[in-house]
PDB file with one MODEL, atoms N, CA, C and O in Angstrom:
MODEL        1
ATOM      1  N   UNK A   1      12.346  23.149  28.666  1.00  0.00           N
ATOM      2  CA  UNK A   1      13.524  22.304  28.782  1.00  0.00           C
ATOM      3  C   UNK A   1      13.109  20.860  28.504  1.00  0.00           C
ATOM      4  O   UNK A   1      12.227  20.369  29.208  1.00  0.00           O
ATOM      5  N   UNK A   2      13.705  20.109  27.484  1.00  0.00           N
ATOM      6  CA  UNK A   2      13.354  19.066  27.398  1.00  0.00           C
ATOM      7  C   UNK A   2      14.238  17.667  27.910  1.00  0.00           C
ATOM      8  O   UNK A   2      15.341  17.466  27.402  1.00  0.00           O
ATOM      9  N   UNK A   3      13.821  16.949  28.693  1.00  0.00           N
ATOM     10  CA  UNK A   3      15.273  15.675  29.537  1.00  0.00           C
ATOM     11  C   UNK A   3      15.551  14.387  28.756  1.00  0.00           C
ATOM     12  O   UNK A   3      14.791  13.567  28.240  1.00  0.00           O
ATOM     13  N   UNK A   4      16.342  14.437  28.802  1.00  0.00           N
ATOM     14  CA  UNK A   4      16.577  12.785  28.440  1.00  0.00           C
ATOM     15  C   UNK A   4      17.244  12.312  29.956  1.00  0.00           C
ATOM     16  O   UNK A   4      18.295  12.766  30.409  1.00  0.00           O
ATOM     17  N   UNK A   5      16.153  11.026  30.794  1.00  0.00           N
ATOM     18  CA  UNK A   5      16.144  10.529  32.092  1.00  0.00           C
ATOM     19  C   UNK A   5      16.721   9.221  31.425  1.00  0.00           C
ATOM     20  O   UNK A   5      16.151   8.644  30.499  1.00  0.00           O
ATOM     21  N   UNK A   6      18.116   8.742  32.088  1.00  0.00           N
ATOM     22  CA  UNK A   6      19.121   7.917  31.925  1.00  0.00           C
ATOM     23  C   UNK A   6      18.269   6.614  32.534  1.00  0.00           C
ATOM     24  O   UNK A   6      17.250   6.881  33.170  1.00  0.00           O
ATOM     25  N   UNK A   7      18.582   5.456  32.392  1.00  0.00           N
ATOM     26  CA  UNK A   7      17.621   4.321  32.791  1.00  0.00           C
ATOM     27  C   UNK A   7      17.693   4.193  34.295  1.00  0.00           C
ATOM     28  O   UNK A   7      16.971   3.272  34.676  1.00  0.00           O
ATOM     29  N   UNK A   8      18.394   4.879  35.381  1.00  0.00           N
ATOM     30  CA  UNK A   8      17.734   4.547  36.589  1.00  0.00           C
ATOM     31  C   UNK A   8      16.588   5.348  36.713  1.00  0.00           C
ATOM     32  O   UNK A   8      15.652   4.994  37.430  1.00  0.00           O
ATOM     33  N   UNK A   9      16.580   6.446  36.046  1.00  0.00           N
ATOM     34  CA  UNK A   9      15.795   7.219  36.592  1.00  0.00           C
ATOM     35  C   UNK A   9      14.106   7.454  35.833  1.00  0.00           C
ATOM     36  O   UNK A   9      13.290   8.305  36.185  1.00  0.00           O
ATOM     37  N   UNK A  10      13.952   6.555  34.867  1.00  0.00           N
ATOM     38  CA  UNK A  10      13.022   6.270  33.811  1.00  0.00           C
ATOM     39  C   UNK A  10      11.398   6.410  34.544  1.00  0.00           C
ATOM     40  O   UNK A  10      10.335   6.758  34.031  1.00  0.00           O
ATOM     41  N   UNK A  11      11.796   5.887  36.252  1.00  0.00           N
ATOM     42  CA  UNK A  11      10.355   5.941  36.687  1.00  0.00           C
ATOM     43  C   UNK A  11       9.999   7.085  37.134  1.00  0.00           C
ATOM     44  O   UNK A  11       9.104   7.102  37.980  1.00  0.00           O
ATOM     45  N   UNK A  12      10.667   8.482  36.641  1.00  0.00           N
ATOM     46  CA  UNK A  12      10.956   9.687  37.347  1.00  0.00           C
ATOM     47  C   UNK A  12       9.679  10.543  36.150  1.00  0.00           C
ATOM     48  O   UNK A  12       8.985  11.536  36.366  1.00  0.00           O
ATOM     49  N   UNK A  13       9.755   9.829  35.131  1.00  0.00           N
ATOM     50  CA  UNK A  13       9.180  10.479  33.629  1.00  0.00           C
ATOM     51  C   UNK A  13       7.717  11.750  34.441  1.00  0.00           C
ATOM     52  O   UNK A  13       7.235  12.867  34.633  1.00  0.00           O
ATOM     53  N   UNK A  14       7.724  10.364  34.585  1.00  0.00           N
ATOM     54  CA  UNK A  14       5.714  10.801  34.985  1.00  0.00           C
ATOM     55  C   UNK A  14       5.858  12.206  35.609  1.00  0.00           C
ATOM     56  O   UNK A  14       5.609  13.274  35.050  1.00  0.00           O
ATOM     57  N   UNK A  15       6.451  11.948  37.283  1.00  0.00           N
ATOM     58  CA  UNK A  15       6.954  13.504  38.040  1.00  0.00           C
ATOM     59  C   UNK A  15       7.756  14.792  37.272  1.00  0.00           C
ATOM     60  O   UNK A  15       7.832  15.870  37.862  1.00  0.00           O
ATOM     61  N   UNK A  16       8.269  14.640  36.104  1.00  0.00           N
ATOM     62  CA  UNK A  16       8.932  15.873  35.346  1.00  0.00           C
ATOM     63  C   UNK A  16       8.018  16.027  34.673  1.00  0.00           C
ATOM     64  O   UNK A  16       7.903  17.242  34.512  1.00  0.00           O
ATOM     65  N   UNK A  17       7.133  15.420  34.070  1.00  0.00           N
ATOM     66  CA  UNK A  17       5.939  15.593  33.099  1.00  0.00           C
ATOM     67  C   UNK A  17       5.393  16.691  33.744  1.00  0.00           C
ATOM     68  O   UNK A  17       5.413  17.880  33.427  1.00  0.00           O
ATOM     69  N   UNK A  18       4.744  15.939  35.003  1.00  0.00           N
ATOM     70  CA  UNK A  18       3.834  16.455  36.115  1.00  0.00           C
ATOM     71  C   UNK A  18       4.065  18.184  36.080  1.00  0.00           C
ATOM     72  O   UNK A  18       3.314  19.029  35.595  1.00  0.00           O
ATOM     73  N   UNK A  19       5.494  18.385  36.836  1.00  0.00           N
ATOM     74  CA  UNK A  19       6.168  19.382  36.718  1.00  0.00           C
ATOM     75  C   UNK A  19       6.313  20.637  35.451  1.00  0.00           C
ATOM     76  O   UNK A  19       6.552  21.812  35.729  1.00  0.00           O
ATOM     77  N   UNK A  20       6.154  20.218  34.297  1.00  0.00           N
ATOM     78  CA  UNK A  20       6.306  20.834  32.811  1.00  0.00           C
ATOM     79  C   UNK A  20       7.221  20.755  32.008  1.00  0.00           C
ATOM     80  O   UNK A  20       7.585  21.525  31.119  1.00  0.00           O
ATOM     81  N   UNK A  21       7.755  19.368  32.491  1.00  0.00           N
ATOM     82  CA  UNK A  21       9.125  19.347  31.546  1.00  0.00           C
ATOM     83  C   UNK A  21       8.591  18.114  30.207  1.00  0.00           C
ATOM     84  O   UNK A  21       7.648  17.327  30.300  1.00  0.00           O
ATOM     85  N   UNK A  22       9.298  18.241  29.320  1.00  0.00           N
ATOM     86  CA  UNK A  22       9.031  17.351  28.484  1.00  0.00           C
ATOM     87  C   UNK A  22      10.318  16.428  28.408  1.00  0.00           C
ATOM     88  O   UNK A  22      11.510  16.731  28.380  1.00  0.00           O
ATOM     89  N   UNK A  23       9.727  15.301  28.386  1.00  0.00           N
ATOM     90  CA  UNK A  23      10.833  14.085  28.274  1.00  0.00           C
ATOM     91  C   UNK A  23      10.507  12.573  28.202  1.00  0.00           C
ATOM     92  O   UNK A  23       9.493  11.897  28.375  1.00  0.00           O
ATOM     93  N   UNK A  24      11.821  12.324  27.868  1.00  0.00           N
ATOM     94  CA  UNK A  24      12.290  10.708  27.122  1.00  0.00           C
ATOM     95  C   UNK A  24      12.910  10.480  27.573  1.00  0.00           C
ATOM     96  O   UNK A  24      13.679  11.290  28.092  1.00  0.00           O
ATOM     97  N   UNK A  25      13.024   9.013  27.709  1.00  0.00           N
ATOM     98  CA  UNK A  25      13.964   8.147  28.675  1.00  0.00           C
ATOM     99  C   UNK A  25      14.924   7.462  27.689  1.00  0.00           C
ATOM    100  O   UNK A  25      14.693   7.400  26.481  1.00  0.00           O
ATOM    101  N   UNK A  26      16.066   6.928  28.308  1.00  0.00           N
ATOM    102  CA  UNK A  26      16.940   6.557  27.588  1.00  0.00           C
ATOM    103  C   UNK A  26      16.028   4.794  26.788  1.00  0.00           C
ATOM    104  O   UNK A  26      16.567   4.143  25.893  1.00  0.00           O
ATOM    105  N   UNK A  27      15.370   4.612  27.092  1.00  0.00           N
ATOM    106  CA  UNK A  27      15.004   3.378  27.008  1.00  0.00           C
ATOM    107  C   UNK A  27      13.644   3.479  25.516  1.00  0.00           C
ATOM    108  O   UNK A  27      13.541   2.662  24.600  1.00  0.00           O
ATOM    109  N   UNK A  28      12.810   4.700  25.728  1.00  0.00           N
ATOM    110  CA  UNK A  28      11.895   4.589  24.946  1.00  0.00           C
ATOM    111  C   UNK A  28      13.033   5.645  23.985  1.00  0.00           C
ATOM    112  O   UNK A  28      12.341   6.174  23.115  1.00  0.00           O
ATOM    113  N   UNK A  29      14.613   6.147  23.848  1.00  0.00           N
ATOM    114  CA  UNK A  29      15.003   6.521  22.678  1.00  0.00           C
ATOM    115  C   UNK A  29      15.782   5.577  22.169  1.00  0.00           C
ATOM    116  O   UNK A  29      16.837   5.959  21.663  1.00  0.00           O
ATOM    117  N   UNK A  30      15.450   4.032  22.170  1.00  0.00           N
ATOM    118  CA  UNK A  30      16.441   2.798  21.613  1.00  0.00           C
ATOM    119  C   UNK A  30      17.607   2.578  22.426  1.00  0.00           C
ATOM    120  O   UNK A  30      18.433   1.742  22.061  1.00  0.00           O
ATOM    121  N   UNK A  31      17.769   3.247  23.509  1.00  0.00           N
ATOM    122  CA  UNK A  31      19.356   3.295  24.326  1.00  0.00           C
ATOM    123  C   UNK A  31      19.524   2.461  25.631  1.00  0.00           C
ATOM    124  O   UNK A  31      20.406   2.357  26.484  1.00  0.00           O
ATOM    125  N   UNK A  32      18.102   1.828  25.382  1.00  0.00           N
ATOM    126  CA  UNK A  32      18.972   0.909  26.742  1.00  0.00           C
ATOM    127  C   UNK A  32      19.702   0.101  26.539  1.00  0.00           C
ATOM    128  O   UNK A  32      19.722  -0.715  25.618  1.00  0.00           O
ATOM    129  N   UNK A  33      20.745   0.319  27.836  1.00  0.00           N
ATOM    130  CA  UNK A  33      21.871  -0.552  27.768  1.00  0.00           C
ATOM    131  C   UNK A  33      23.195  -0.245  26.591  1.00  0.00           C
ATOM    132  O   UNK A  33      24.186  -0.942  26.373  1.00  0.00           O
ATOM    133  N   UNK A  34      22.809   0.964  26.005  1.00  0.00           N
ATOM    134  CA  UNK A  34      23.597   1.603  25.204  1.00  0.00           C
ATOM    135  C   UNK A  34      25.143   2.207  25.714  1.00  0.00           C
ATOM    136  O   UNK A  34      25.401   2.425  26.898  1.00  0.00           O
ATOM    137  N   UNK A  35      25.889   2.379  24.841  1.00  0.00           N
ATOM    138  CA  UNK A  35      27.306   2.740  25.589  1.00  0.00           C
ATOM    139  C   UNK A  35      27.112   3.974  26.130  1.00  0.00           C
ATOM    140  O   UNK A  35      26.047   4.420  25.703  1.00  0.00           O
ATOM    141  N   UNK A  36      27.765   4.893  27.033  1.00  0.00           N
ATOM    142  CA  UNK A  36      27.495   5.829  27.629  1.00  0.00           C
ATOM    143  C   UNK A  36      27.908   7.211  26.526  1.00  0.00           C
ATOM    144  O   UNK A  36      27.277   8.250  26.720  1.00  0.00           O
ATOM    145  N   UNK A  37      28.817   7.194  25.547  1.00  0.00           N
ATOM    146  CA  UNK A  37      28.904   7.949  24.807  1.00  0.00           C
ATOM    147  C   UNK A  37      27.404   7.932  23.519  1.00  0.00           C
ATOM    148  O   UNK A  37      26.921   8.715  22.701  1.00  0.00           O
ATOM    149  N   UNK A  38      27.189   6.778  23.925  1.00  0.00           N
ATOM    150  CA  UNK A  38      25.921   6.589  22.689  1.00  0.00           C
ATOM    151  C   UNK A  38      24.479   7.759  23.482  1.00  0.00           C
ATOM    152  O   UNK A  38      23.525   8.353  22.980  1.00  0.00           O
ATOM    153  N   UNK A  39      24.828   7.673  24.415  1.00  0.00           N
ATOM    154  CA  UNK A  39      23.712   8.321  25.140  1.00  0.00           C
ATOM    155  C   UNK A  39      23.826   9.650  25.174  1.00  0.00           C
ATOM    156  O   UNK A  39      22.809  10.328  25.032  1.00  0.00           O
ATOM    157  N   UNK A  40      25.228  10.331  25.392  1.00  0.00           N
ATOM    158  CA  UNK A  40      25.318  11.688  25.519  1.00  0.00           C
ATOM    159  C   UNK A  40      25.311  12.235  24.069  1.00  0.00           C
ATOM    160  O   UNK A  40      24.802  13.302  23.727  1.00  0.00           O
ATOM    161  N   UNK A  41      26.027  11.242  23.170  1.00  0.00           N
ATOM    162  CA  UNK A  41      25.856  12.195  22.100  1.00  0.00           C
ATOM    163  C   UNK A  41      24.137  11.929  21.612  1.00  0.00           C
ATOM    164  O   UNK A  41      23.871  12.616  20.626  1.00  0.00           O
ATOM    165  N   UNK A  42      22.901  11.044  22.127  1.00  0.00           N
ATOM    166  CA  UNK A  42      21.628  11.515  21.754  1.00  0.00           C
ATOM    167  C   UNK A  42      21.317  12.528  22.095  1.00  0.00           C
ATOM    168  O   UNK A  42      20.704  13.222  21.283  1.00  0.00           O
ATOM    169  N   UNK A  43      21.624  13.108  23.556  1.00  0.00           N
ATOM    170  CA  UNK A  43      21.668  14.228  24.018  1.00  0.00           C
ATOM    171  C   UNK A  43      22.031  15.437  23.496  1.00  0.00           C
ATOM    172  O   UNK A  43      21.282  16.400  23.334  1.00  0.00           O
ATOM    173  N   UNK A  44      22.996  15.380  23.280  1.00  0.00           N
ATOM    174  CA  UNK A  44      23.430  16.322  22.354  1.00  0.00           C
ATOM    175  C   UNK A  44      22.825  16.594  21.198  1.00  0.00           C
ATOM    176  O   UNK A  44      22.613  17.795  21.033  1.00  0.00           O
ATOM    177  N   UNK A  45      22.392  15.711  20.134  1.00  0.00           N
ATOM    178  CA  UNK A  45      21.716  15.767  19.020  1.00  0.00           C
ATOM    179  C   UNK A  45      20.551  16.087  19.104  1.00  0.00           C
ATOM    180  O   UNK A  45      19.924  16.564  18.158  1.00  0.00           O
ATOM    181  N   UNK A  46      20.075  15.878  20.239  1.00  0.00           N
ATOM    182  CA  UNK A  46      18.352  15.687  20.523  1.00  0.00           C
ATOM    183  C   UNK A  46      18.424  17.420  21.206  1.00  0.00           C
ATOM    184  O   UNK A  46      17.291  17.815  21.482  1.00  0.00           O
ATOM    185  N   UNK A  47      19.103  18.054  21.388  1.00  0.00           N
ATOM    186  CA  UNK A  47      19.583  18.999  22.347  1.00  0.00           C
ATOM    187  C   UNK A  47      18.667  18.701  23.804  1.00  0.00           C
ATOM    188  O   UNK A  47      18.005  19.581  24.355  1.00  0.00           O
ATOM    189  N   UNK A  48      18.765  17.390  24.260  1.00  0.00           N
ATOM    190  CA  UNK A  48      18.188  17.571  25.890  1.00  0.00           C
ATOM    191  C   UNK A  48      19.136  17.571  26.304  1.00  0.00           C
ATOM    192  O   UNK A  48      20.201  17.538  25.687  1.00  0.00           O
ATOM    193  N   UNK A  49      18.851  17.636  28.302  1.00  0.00           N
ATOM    194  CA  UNK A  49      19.309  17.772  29.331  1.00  0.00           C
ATOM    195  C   UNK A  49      19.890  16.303  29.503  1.00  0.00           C
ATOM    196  O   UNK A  49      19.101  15.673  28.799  1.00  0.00           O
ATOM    197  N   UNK A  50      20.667  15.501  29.940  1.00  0.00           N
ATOM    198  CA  UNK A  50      20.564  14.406  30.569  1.00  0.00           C
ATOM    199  C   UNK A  50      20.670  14.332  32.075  1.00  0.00           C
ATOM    200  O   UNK A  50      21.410  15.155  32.613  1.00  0.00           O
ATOM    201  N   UNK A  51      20.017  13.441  32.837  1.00  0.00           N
ATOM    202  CA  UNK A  51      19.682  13.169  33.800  1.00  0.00           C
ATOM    203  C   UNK A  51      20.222  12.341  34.266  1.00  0.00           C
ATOM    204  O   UNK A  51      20.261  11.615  33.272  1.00  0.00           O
ATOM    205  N   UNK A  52      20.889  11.601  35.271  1.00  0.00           N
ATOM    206  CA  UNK A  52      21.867  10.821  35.260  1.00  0.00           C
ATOM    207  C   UNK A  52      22.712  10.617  36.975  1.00  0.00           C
ATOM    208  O   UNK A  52      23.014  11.591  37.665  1.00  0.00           O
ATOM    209  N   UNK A  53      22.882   9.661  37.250  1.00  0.00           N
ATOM    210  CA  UNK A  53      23.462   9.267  38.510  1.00  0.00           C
ATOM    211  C   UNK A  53      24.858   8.352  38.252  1.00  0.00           C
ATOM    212  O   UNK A  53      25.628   7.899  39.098  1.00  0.00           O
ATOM    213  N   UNK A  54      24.904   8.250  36.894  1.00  0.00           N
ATOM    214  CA  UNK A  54      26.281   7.565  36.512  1.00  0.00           C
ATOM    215  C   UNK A  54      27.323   8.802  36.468  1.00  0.00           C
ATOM    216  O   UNK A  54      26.877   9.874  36.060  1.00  0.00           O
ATOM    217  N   UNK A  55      28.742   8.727  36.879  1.00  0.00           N
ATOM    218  CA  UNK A  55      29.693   9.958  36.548  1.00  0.00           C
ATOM    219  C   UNK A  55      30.352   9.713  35.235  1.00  0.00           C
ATOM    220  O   UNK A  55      31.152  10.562  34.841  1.00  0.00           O
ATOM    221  N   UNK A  56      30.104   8.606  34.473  1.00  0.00           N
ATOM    222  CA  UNK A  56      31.059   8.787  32.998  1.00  0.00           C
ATOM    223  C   UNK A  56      30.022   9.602  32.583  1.00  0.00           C
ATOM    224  O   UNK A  56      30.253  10.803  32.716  1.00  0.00           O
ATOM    225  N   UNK A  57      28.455   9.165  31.909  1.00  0.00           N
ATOM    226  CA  UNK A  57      28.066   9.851  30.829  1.00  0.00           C
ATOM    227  C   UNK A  57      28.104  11.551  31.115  1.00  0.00           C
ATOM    228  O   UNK A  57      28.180  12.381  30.209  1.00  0.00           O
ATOM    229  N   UNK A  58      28.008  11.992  33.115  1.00  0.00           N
ATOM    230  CA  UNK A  58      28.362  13.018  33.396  1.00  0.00           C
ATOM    231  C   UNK A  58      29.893  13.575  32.992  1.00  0.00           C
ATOM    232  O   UNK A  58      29.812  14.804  32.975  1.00  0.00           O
ATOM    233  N   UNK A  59      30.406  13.415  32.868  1.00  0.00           N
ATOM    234  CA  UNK A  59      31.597  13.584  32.615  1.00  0.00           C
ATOM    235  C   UNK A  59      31.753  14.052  31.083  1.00  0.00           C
ATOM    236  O   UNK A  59      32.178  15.149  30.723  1.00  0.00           O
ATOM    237  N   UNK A  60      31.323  12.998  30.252  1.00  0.00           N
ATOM    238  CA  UNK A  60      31.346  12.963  28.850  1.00  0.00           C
ATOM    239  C   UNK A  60      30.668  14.582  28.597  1.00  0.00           C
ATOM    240  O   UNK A  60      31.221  15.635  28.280  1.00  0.00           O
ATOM    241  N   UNK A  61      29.275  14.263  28.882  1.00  0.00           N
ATOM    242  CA  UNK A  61      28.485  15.344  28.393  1.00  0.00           C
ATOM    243  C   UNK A  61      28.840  16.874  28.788  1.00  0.00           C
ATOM    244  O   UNK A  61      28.495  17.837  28.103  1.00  0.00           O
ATOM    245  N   UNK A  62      29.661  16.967  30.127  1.00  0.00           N
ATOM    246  CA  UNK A  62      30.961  18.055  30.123  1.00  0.00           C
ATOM    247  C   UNK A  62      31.689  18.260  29.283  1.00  0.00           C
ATOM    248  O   UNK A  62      31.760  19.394  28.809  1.00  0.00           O
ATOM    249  N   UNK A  63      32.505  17.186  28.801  1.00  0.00           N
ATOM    250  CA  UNK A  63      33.486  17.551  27.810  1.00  0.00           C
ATOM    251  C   UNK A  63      33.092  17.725  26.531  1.00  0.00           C
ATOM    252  O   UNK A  63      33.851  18.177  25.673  1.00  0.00           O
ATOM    253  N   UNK A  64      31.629  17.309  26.261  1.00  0.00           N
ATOM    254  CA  UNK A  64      30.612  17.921  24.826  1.00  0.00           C
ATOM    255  C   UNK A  64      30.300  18.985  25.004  1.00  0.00           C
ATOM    256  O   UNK A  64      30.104  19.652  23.988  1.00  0.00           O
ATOM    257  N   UNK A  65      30.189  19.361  25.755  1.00  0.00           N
ATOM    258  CA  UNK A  65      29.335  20.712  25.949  1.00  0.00           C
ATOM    259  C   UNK A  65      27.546  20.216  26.123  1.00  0.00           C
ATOM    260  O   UNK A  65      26.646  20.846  25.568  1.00  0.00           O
ATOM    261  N   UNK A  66      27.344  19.170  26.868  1.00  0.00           N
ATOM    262  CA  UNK A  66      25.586  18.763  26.903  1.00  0.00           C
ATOM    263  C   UNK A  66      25.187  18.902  27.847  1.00  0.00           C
ATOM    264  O   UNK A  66      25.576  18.263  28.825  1.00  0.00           O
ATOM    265  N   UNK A  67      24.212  19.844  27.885  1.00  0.00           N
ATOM    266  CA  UNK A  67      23.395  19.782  29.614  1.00  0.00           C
ATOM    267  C   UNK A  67      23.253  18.755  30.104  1.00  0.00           C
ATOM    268  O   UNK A  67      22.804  17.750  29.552  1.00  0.00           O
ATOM    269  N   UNK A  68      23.732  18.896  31.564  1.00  0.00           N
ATOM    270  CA  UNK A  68      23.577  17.652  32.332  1.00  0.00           C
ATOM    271  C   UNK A  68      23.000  17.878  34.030  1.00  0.00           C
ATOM    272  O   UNK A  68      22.856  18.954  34.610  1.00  0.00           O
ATOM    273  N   UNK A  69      22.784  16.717  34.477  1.00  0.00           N
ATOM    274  CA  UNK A  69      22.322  16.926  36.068  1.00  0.00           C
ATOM    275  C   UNK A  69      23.113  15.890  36.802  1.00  0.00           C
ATOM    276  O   UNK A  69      22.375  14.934  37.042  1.00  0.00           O
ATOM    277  N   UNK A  70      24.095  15.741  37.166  1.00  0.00           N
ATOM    278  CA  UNK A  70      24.425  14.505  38.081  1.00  0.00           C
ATOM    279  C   UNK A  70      24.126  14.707  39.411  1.00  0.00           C
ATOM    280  O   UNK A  70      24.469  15.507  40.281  1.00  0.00           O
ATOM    281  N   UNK A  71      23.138  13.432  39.296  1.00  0.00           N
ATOM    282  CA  UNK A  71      22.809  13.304  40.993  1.00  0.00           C
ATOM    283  C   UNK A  71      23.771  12.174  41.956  1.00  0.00           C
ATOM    284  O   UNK A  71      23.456  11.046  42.335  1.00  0.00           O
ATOM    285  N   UNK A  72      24.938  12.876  42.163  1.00  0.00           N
ATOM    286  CA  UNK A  72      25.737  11.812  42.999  1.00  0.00           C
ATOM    287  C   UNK A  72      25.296  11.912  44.479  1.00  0.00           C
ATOM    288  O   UNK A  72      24.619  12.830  44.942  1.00  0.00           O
ATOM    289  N   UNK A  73      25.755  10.878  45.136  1.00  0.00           N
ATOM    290  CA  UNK A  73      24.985  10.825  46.451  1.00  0.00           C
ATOM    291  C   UNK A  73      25.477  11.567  47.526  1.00  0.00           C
ATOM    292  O   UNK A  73      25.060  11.483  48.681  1.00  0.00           O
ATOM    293  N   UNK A  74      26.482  12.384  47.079  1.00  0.00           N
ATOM    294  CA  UNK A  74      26.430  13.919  47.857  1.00  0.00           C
ATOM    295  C   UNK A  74      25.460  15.020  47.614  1.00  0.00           C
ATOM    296  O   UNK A  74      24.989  15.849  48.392  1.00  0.00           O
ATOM    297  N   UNK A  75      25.276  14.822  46.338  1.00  0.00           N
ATOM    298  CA  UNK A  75      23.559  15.580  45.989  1.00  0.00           C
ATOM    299  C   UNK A  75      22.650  15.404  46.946  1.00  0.00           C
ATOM    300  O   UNK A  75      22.187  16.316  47.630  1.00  0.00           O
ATOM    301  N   UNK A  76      22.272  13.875  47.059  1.00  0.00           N
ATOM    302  CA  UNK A  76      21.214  13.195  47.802  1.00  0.00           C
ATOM    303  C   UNK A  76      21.371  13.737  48.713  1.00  0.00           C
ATOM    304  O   UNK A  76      20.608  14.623  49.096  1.00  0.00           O
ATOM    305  N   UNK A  77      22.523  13.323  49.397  1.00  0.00           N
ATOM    306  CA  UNK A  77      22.946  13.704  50.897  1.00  0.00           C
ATOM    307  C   UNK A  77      22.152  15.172  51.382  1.00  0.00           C
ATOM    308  O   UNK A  77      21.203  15.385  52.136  1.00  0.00           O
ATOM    309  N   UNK A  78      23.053  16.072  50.543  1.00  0.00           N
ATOM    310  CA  UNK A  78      22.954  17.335  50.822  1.00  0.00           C
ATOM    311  C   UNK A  78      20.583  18.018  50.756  1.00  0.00           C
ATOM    312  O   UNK A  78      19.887  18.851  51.336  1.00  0.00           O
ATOM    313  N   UNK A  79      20.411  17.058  49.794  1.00  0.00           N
ATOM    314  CA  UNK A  79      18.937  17.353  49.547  1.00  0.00           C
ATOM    315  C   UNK A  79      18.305  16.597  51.144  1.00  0.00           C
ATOM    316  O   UNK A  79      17.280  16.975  51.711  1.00  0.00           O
ATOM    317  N   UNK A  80      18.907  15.859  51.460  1.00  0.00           N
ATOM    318  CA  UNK A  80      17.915  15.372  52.418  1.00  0.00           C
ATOM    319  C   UNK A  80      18.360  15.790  53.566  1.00  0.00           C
ATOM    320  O   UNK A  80      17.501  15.831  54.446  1.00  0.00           O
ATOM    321  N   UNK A  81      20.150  16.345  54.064  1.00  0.00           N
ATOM    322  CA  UNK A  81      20.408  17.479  55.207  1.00  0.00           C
ATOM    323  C   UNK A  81      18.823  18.681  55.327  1.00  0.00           C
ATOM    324  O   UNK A  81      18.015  18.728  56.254  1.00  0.00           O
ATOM    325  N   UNK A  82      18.836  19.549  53.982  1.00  0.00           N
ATOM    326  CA  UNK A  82      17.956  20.233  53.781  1.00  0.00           C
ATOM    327  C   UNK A  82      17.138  20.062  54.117  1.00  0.00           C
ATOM    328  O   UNK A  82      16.618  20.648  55.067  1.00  0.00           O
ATOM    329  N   UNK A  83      16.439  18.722  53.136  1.00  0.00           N
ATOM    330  CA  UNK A  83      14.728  18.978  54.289  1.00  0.00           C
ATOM    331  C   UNK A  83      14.707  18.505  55.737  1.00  0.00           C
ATOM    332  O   UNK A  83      14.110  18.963  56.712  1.00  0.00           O
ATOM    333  N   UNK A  84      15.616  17.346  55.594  1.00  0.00           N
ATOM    334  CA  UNK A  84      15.488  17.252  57.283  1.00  0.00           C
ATOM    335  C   UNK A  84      15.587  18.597  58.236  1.00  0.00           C
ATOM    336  O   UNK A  84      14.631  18.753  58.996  1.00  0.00           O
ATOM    337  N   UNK A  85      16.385  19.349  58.269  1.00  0.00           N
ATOM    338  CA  UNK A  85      16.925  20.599  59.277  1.00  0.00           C
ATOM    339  C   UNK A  85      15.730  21.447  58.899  1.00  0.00           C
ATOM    340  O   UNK A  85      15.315  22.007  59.914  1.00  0.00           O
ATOM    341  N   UNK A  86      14.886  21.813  57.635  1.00  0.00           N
ATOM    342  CA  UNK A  86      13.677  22.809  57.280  1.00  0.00           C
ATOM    343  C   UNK A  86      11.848  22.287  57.682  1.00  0.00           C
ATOM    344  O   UNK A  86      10.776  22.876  57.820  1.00  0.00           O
ATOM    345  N   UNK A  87      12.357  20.808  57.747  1.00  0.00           N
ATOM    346  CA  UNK A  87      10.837  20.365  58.110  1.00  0.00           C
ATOM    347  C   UNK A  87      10.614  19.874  59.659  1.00  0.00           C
ATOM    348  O   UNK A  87       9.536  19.882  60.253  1.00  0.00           O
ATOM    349  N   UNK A  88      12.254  19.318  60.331  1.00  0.00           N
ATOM    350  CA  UNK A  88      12.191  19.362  61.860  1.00  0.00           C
ATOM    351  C   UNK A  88      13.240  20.011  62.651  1.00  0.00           C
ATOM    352  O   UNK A  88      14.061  19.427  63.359  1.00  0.00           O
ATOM    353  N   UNK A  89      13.138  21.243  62.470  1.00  0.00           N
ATOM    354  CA  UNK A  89      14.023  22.503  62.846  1.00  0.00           C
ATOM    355  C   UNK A  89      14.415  22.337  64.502  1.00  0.00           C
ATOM    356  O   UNK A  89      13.537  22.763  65.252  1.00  0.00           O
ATOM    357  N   UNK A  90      15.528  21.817  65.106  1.00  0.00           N
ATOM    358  CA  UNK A  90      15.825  22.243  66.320  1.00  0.00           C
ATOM    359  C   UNK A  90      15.760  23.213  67.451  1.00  0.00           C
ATOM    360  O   UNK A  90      16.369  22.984  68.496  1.00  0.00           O
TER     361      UNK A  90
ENDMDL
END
């Protein structure tokens, strides 16, 4: 699976590397600060994943048909309910 990591998440590269993913950030593909359709359709073209905490380019890349991950902060939320309740169990 290869990502394209949207510019908050650019310092994330290294840890998906780590992991086995291959990927580019919106920044080292000419897109920073790029319009949000400019980004999904790299995605699309590039066929990656995008990565992403914004809900337009999420949104967009729905209505393209482009893999996507939105991490909204009910994501967060819900990831850190999890480990909290699995690592200090009541």
């Amino acid at each position: 699976m290869k990502l394209l990591l949207d510019e908050m998440y650019a310092g994330l590269k290294e840890y998906f590397e780590t992991l086995g993913y291959s990927v580019i950030t919106v920044q080292e593909a000419g897109l920073k600060s790029a319009k949000d359709r400019d980004v999904v359709d790299y995605a699309k073209k590039n066929n990656l994943m995008l990565i992403t905490q914004d809900q337009k380019p999420a949104e967009l890349a729905e209505l393209l048909g482009v893999k996507y991950i939105f991490i909204s902060n009910l994501l967060i939320a819900q990831l850190v309910d999890q480990k909290i309740k699995s690592t200090y169990k009541q």
